[in-house]
C-alpha positions in Angstrom: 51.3 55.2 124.8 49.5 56.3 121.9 48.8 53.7 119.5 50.1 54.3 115.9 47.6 53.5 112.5 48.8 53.3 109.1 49.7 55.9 106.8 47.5 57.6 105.2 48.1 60.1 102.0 46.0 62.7 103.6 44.6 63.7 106.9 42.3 66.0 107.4 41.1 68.0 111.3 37.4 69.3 110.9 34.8 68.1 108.8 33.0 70.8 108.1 33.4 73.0 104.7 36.5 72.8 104.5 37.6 69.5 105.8 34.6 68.3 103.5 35.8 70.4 100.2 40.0 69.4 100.6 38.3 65.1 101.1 36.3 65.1 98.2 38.8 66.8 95.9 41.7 65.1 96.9 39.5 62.0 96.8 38.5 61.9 93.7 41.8 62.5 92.9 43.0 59.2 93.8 44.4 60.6 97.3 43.2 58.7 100.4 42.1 60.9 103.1 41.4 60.1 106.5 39.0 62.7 108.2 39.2 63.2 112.0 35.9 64.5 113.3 35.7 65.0 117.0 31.6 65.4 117.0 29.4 62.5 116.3 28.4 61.2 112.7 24.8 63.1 111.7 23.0 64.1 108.3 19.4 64.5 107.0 17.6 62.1 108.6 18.5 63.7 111.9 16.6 66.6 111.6 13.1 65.3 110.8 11.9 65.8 113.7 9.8 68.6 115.4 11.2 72.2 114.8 12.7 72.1 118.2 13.5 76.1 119.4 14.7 74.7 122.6 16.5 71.9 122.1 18.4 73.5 118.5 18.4 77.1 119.4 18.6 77.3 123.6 20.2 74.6 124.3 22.7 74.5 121.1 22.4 70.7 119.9 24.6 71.2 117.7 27.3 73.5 118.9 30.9 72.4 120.7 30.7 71.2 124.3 31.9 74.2 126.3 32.3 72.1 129.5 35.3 70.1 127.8 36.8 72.9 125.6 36.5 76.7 125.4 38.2 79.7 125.0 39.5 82.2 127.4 38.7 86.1 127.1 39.7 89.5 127.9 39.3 92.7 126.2 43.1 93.9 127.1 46.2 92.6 128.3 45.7 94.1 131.5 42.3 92.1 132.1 42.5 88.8 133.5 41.5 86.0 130.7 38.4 84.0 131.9 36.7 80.7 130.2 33.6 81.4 128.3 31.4 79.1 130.2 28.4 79.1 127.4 27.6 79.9 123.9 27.6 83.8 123.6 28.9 86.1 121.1 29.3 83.3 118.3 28.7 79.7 118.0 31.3 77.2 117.1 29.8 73.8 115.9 30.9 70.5 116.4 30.1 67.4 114.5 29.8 66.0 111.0 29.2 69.4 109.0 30.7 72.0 111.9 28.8 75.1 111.8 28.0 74.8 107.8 25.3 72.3 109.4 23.3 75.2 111.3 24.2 78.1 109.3 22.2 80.5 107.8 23.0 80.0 104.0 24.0 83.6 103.5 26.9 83.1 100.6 29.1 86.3 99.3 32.2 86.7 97.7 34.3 89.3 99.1 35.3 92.8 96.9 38.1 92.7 95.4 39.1 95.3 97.1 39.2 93.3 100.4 42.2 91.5 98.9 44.3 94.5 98.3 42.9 96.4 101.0 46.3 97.7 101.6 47.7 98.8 98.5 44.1 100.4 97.1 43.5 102.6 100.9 47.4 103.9 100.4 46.4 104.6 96.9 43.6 106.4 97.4 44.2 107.9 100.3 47.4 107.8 101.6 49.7 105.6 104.2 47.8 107.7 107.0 44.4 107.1 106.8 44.5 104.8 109.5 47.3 104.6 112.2 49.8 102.6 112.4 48.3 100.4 114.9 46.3 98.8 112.4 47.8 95.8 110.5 46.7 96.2 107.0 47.6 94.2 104.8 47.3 91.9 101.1 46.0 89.1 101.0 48.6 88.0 98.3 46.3 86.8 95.6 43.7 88.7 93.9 39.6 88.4 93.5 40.6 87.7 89.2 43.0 85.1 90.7 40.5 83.5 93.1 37.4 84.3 90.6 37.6 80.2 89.3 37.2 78.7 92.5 34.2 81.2 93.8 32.6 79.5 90.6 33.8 75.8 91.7 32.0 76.6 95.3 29.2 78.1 94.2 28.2 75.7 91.8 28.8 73.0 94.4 26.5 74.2 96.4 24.1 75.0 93.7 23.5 79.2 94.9 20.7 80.9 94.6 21.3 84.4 93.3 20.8 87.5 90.6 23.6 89.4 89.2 22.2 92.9 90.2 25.1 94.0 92.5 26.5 97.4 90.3 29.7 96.9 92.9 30.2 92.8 92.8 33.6 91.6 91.2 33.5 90.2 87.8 31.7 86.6 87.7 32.6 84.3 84.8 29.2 82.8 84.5 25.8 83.2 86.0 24.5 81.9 89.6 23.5 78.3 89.4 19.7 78.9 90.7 17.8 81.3 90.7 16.8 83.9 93.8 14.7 83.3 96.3 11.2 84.5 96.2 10.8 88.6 96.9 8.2 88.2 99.6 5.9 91.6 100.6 8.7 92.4 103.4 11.2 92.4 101.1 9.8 94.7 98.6 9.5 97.4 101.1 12.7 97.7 101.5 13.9 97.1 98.1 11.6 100.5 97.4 12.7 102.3 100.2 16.4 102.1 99.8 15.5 102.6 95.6 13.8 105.9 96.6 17.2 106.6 98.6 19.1 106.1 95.2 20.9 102.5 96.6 21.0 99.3 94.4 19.3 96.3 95.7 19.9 92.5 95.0 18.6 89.2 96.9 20.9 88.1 98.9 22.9 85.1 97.4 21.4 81.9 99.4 22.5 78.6 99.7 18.7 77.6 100.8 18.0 76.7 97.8 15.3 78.4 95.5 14.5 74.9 93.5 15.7 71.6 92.8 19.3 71.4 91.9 21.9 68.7 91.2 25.5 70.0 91.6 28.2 68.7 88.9 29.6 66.1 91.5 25.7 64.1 90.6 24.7 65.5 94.7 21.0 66.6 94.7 19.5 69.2 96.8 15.9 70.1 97.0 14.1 73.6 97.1 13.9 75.6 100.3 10.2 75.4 102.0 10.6 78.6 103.6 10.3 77.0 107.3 11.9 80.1 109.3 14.4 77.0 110.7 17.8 77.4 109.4 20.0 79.4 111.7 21.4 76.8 114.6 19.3 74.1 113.1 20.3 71.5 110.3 17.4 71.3 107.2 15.2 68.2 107.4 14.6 69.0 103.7 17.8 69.1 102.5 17.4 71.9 100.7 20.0 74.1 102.8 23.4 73.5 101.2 25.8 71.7 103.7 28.7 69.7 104.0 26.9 66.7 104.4 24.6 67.5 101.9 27.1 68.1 98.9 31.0 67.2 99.0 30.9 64.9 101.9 28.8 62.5 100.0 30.9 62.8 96.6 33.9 62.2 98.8 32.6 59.0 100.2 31.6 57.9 97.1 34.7 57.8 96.1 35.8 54.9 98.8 38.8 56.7 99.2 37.4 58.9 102.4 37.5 57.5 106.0 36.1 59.4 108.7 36.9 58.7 112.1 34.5 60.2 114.4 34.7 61.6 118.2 38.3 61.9 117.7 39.9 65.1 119.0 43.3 66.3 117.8 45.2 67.8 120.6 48.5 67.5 118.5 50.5 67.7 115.3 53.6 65.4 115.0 56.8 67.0 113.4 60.1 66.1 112.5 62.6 68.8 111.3 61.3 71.2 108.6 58.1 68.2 107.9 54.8 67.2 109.7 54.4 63.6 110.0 50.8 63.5 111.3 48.2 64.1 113.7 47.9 62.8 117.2 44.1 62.4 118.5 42.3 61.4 121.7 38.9 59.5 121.0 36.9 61.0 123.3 34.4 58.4 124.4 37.2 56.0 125.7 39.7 58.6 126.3 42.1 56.1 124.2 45.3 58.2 121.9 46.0 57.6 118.4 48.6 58.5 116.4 47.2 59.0 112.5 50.3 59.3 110.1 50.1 61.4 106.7 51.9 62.7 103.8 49.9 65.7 104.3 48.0 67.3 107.4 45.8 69.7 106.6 44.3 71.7 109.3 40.2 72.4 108.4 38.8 73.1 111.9 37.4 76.0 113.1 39.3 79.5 112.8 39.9 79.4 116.3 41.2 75.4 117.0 43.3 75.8 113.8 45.5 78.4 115.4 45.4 76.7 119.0 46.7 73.3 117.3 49.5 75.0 115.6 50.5 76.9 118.8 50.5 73.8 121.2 52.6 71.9 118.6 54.8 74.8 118.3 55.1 75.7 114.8 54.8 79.0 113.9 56.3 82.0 115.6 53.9 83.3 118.0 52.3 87.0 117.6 54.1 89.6 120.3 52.2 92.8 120.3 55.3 94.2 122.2 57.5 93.5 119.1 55.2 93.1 116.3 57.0 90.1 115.7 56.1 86.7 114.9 52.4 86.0 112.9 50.3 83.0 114.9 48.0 84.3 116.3 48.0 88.0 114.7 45.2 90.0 113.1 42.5 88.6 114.8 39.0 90.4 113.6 35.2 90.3 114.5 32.6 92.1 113.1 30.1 94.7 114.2 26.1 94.5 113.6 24.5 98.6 113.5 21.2 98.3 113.1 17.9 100.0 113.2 14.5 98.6 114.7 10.8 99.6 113.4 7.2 98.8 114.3 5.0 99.1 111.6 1.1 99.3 111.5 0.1 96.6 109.6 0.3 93.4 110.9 3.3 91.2 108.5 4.5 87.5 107.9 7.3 87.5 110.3 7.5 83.5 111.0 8.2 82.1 107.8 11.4 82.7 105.9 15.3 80.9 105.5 18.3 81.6 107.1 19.3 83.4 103.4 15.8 85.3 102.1 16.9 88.6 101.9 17.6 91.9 99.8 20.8 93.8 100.6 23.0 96.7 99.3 26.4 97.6 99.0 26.5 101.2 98.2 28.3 101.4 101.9 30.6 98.4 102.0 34.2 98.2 100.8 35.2 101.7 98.7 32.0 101.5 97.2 31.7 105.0 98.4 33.9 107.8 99.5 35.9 107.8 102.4 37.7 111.0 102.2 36.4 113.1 104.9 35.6 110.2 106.9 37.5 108.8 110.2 37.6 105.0 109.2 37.7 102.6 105.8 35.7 100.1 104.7 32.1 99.7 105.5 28.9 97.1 105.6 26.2 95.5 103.4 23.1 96.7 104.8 20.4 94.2 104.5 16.9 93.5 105.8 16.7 89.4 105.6 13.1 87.6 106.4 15.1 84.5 108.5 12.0 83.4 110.4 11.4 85.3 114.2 11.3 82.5 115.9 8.8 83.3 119.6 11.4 81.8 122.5 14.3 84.2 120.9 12.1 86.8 119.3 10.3 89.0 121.1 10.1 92.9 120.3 8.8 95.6 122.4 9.7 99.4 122.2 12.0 101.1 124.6 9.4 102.6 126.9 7.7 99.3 127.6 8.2 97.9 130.7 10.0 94.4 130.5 7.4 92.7 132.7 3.8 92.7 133.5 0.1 93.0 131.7 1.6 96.0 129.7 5.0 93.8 128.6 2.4 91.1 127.4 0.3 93.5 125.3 3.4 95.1 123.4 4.7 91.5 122.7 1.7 90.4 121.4 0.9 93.5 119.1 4.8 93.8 118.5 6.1 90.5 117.4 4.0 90.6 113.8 5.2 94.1 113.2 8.2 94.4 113.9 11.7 94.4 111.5 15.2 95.2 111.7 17.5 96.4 108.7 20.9 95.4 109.8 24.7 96.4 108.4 27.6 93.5 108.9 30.4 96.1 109.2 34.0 94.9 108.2 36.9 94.9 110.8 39.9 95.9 110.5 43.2 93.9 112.5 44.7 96.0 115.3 47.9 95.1 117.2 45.8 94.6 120.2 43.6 92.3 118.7 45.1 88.8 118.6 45.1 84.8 120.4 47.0 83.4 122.4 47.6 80.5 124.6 46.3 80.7 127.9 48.9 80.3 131.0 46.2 78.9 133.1 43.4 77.0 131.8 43.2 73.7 130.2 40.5 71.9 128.1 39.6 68.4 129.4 42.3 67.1 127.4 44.9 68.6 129.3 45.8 71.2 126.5 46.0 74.8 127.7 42.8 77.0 125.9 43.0 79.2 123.2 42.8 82.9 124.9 41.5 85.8 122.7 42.2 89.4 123.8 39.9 91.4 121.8 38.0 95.0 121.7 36.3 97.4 119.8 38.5 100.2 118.1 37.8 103.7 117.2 37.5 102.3 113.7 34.8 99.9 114.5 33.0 102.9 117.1 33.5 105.2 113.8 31.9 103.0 111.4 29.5 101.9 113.5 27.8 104.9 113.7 28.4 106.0 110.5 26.3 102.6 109.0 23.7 102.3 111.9 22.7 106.3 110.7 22.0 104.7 107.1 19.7 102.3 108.7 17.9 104.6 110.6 17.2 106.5 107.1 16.2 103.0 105.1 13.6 102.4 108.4 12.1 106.0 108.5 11.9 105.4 103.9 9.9 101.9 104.8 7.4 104.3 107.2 7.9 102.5 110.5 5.5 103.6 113.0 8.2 103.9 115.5 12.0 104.2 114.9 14.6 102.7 117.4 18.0 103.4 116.1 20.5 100.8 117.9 22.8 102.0 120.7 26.4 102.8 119.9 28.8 100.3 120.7 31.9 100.8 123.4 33.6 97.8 124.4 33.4 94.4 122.9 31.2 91.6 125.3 31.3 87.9 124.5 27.7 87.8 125.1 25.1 88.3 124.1 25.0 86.8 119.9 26.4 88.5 117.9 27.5 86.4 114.4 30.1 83.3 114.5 32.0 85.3 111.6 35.7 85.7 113.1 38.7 85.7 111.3 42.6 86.0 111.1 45.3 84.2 113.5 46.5 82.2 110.7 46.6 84.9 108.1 47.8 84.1 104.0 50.3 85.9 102.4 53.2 86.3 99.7 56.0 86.8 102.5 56.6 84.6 105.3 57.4 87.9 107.2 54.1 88.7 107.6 51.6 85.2 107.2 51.6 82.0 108.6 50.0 80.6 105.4 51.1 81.3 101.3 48.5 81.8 98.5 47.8 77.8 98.7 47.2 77.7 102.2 50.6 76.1 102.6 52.0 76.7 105.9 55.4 78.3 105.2 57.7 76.4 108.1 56.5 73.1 107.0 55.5 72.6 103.4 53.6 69.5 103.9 51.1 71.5 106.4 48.2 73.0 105.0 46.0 75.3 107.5 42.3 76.4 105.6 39.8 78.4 107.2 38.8 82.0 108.0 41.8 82.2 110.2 43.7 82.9 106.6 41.8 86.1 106.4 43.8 89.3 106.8 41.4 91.3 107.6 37.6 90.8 107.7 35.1 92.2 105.0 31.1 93.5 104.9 30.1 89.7 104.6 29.4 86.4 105.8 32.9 84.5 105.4 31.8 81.3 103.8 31.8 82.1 100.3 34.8 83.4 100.1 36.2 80.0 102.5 34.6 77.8 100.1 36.9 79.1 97.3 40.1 79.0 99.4 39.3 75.8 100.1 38.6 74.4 96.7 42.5 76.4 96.1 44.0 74.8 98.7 43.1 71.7 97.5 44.2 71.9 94.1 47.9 73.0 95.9 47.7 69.5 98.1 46.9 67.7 95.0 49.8 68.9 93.5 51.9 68.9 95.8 51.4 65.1 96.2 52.6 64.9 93.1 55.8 66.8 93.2 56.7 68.4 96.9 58.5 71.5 97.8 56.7 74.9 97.9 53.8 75.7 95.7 55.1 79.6 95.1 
């Protein structure tokens, strides 16, 4: 029998961006918010320590504990589903912060294109452009709409930036700190894809260029250019994180209570209203029933959409039928890229997750897509992250992969090698959705999320079409030797790839076709809010969080005031 705990105004699942952005808002508010966390408590302090490759980066510290919950895969309905067994394609995190603790810092906000995507393609080029396989569709709201709370994030975090993107949405003020420095690496490609005629611009970082404290009094300190950011959390505190910024404010407050190592396998529901969350803790396997006013759902995208299908609210996606909208529009990314050795030797180990130069002459519209077989396309960016030596470790194709001649081109390779890279948007197909799997259970007892997912002749199209641009920017930047990437076929869960999915609990104006409104207000129950990349319809160029931030910061501005007067906030 699970044992019942008082009300609480609201609760949130997930601390992690999200979870950390709806607490301190609704917090300061006056609201009190209980935050169920299933990870352990962890901050700062943690990470001073060596730079551990192994223990961060191999053995994933900080990521979700496969052996108690996981995800099933398959690339079509006619494969069987098995259990991803260890971290591959993307890393889901687990723990105070999620994966905003050991991510890379890279901050964009989408075009505004992305949030019309449907109505501007028909426009320009007609309802055929792509076939009716592919689920296009608005985001119902607008970049001008969401513009406010893009500001709200970034300032929050404090983001490092220049407004020197020709293609960017309007901003209504400037970026809160500067960019990052424009190492030697950098500037190579910044004159090669300027001889080419593109537009460069730092990529906006939330590792900090100097000291900033955000308007909620937070401090964070200025990047030291380590290489350790990606998988790791920052000992310097200079990489903006949830526990670094609005976790803190929230506390604060003394209207936040998190309760840690407490796993929500359920959402209670009574008619038309949610009446809480039901949790295991998993260290003495004890349940808990945590009531609310309001639940808000701030986990990952994937665990977001499995809680809302094993409590059953929601019509489940049928790619039969094209009915029902849990679980639809599921979308990846894919990574073209184009590999070069150079002559000189170069500065490869130090860096941040988010020193970098990119363009978007090739993402969104930015260019024409007339007389070409997909829409949308990629930023194309060489970043200076920090090559780590366990993970990096670049030879040429005809090496040999072992032996006195593998040594040799790993030694003389590692210093001179670099990689300019596109994150090419993806487009949701009907095939391309989760599910609940009829056979396998986490170590709760609750059946796994499946996810049947592959590569479409949009992705194979665009691919190409972007990995050919960064052949051209690597031949501009006079690499020695050239190694264009391979073209892709279907989808594999490993090797890495980036921990950017999206959709399965996708926003909206209509119910007919979302699971979530403008708000992030669930449309069966109106006291259920679900925020995270999952309310993406579609995914862009881009890292997601920026854009994630700002939903957050509206959702919580809908929960606020919605505690004050109910009903539906549209």
């Amino acid at each position: 029998m699970a044992k019942q705990l008082d009300k609480v105004d609201v609760v949130t699942v997930g601390m992690g961006w999200t979870g950390g952005i709806i607490a301190a808002e609704c917090a300061k508010a006056g609201l009190k918010v209980k935050g169920l966390e299933r990870g352990r408590d962890r901050g700062t302090s943690d990470y001073q320590v060596i730079h551990d490759e192994l223990r961060y980066a191999i053995r994933y510290e900080l990521m979700q504990d496969l052996s108690k919950e996981t995800i099933t895969f398959r690339n079509d309905r006619k494969m069987r589903a098995l259990p991803m067994r260890q971290m591959g394609s993307f890393l889901l995190g687990e723990g105070l912060g999620g994966a905003g603790t050991h991510w890379n810092g890279m901050t964009y906000r989408f075009l505004p294109y992305d949030f019309q995507i449907k109505t501007e393609t028909e426009k320009k080029y007609g309802k055929n452009k792509l076939s009716s396989d592919y689920l296009l569709k608005d985001w119902g709201i607008t970049y001008d709409e969401l513009e406010p709370y893009f500001d709200t994030f970034e300032k929050t975090i404090g983001l490092s930036g220049e407004d020197k993107n020709p293609f960017a949405g309007k901003r209504s003020s400037d970026y809160p700190t500067p960019p990052m420095k424009k190492t030697p690496i950098l500037k190579m490609f910044e004159k090669a894809v300027s001889n080419l005629g593109y537009h460069p611009f730092m990529v906006p970082s939330a590792n900090l260029s100097e000291t900033y404290k955000n308007p909620d009094g937070e401090q964070l300190n200025a990047c030291q250019y380590c290489g350790f950011c990606e998988r790791f959390g920052c000992e310097y505190g200079a990489k903006s994180s949830p526990e670094t910024t609005v976790i803190p404010t929230a506390l604060k407050t003394g209207n936040l209570d998190i309760q840690f190592h407490a796993n929500a396998v359920e959402i209670m529901k009574n008619g038309n209203k949610v009446t809480g969350v039901k949790y295991i803790d998993t260290q003495t396997r004890e349940e808990f029933i945590q009531p609310a006013d309001v639940v808000v759902l701030t986990s990952y995208v994937l665990n977001n959409a499995k809680l809302l299908m094993v409590s059953d609210i929601g019509e489940m996606y049928d790619p039969d039928t094209g009915k029902g909208t849990l679980g639809k529009n599921y979308c990846y990314q894919i990574e073209p890229g184009t590999s070069g050795f150079f002559k000189d030797k170069m500065n490869v180990f130090m860096g941040a997750g988010a020193l970098g130069m990119t363009i978007d002459d090739f993402n969104g519209d930015n260019f024409d897509h007339a007389d070409l077989d997909f829409i949308h396309g990629a930023s194309i960016s060489l970043t200076q992250s920090g090559n780590r030596p366990i993970l990096t470790n670049p030879i040429a194709p005809d090496v040999p992969v072992w032996g006195e001649a593998f040594k040799k081109a790993s030694i003389e390779g590692y210093p001179r090698n670099l990689f300019v890279f596109g994150q090419g948007a993806s487009m949701p197909h009907k095939e391309n959705f989760m599910s609940l799997d009829p056979v396998y259970k986490d170590a709760y007892g609750v059946p796994l999320l499946q996810l049947t997912y592959n590569f479409t002749q949009q992705d194979i199209n665009l691919h190409q079409y972007i990995g050919d641009r960064t052949e051209e920017i690597m031949k501009e930047m006079g690499a020695e030797t050239v190694v264009a990437g391979s073209p892709i076929t279907d989808y594999d869960i490993v090797p890495y790839q980036s921990t950017h999915n999206t959709g399965g609990t996708i926003m909206g104006d209509d119910p007919a076709d979302s699971v979530v409104n403008p708000y992030l207000q669930h449309w069966d129950a109106d006291n259920l809010f679900a925020v995270s990349a999952g309310s993406f319809s579609h995914n862009s160029g881009y890292n997601p969080t920026g854009t994630l931030g700002a939903l957050a910061y509206r959702c919580a501005e809908g929960i606020i005031k919605y505690s004050k007067q109910g009903g539906s906030l549209v």
